[in-house]
Structures are given as C-alpha cells and as structure tokens.
C-alpha positions in Angstrom: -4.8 6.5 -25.4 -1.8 7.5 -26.8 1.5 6.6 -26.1 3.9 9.2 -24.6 7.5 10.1 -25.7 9.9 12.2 -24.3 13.4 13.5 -25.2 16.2 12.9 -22.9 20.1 11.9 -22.9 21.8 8.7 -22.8 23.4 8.5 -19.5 24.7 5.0 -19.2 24.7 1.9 -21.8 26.2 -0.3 -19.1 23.3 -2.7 -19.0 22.7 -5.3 -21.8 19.8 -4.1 -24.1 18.9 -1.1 -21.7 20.0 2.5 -21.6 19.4 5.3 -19.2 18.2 8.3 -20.5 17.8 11.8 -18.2 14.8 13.6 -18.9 15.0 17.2 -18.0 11.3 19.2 -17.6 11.2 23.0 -17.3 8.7 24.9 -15.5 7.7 28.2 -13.6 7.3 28.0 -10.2 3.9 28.5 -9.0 4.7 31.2 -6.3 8.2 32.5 -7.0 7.7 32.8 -10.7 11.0 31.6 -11.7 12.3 28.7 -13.8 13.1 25.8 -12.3 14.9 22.2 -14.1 14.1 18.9 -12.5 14.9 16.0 -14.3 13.8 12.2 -14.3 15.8 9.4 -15.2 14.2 6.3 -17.0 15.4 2.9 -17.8 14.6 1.8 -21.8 14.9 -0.7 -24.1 17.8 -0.5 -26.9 17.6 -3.7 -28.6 20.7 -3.9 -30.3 22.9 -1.7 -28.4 23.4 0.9 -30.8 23.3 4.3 -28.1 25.8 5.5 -26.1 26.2 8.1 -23.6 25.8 11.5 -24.6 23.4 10.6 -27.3 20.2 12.9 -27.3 17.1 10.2 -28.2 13.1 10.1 -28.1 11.9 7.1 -26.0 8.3 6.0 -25.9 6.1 4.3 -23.4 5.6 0.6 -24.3 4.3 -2.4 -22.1 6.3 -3.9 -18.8 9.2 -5.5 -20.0 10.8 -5.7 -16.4 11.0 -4.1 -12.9 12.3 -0.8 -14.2 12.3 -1.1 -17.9 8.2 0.5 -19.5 10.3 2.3 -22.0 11.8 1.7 -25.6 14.2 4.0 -27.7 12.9 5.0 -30.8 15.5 7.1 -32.9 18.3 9.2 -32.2 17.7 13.2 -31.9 21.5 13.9 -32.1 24.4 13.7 -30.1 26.3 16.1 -27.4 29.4 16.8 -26.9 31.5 14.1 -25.0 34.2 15.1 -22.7 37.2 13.4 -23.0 37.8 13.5 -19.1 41.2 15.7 -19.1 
C-alpha cells in the first residue's frame, strides 16, 4: 500500500528533531453545499532541524517512531510570510 503525503505548514520547531505541521482539508458540505476548512495538526520527524515555522512542507507516513510522531518531512514546498509580531 502506498504511503500517504500531505501538504501542510510548520507550526512549531520547539521540539528536538520534530515539527508540527497544520494540515488544512477543504470540502463541500454534504447538506448545506458550502465549503468548509478543517484542519489537522500532525507531529513529524525533521532530522536535522532544518524547518521553521511558516514553512510550507510535504510529510509522508512512515513507521512509529514515538507516541505522536508516524510522520517524516520530506522537502520544503515554500515558505509564507512571517509576521514580525508588530
């Protein structure tokens, strides 16, 4: 079976070797017909701590490699824009 991958952002790098990247999925609702965004968040392995929040990356199902982490990064997409908070 193949392996997943989805597209998401790099919310936090806080962790050592893991980032958190928000997956957003759009859809029509079934009975009012009307788009709706949910999004998931999923823990994955970076390796050598090379994303940062606000980077746009493709992460792809791998084996366990803890409680939360069945995830790795596999490449940047590109990167959004990051506020500078003022």
């Amino acid at each position: 079976m193949p392996k997943r991958i989805l597209q998401g952002v790099v919310v936090s790098d806080k962790n050592v070797k893991t980032v958190v990247v928000k997956v957003e999925r759009r859809f029509t609702h079934p009975v009012m017909g009307k788009t709706v965004r949910r999004s998931k968040k999923y823990h994955a392995h970076d390796e050598n701590k090379e994303f940062k929040v606000g980077d746009v990356v493709r992460i792809q199902e791998c084996r366990p490699l803890s409680r939360l982490k069945s995830w790795e990064v596999i490449g940047r997409v590109g990167a959004q824009e990051r506020g500078t908070g003022a």
